[in-house]
C-alpha positions in Angstrom: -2.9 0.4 -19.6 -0.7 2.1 -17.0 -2.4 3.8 -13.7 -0.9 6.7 -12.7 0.1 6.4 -8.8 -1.0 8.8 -6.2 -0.5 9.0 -2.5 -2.4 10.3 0.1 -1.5 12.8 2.4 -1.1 10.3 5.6 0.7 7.4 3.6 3.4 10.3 2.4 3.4 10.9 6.5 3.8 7.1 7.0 6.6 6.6 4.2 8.5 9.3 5.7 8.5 7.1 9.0 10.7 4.3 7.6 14.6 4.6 6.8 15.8 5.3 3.5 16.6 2.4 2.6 13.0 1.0 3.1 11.5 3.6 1.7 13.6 2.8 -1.3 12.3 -1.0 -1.5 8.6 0.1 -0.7 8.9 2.5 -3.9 10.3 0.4 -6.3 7.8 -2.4 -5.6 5.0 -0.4 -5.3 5.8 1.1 -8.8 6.6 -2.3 -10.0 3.6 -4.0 -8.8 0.6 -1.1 -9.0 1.2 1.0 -11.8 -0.1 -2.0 -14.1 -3.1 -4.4 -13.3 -3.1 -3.7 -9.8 -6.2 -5.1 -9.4 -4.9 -8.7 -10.2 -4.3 -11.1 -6.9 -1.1 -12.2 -6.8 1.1 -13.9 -4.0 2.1 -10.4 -2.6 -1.4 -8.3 -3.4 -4.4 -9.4 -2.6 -8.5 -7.6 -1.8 -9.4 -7.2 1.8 -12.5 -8.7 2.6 -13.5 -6.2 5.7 -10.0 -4.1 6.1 -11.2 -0.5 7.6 -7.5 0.9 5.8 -8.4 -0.1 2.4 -9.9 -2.6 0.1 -6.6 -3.9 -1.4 -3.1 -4.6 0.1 0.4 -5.0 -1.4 3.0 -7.1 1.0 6.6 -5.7 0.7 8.7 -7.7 3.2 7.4 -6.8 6.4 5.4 -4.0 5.0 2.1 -3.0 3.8 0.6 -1.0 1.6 -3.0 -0.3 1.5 -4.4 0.9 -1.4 -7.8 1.7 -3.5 -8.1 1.8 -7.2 -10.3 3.9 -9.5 -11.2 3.6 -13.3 -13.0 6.9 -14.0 -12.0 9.8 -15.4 -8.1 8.3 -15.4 -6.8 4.9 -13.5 -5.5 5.8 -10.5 -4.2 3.8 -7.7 -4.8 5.7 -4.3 -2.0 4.9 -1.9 -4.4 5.0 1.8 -1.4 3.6 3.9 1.8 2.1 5.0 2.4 0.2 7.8 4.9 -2.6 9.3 4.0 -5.9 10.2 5.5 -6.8 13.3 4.6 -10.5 14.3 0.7 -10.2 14.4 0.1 -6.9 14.8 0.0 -4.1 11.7 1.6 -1.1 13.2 0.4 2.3 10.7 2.5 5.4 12.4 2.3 5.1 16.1 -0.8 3.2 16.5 -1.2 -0.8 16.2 -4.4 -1.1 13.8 -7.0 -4.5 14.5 -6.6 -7.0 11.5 
């Protein structure tokens, strides 16, 4: 079963932050890796025990992808945010965010 993808007004903001290029490797993988059982851990997804982004994440690289999934009335996988890992820190637009 395919879930349609949707994303939120702030991660659209976020996505527009990044060069094209990026943009262009965050897309394709999170098309690739969401739009079927995205609620299956795998090396590069994984659940968030206490995240106060989302309750899932997708690693792309040096990126993230926080995300929330629903089952009723249509699967849908809500896209919350995108951010950049830079060493330890998870930097989501402007602001470094506590991980």
């Amino acid at each position: 079963m395919a879930y349609k993808i949707v994303m939120s007004p702030d991660a659209r903001d976020h996505l527009r932050g990044f060069p094209a290029a990026a943009r262009a490797i965050i897309v394709d993988a999170m098309t690739e890796q969401l739009a079927y059982e995205p609620l299956t851990e795998s090396r590069n997804r994984k659940p968030l025990r206490s995240s106060p982004v989302a309750p899932w994440e997708l690693r792309v690289r040096k990126w993230r992808v926080f995300y929330d999934v629903t089952a009723q009335p249509e699967p849908t996988v809500t896209l919350v945010a995108i951010g950049e890992k830079r060493r330890n820190e998870l930097w989501i637009g402007r602001e470094v965010i506590a991980i």
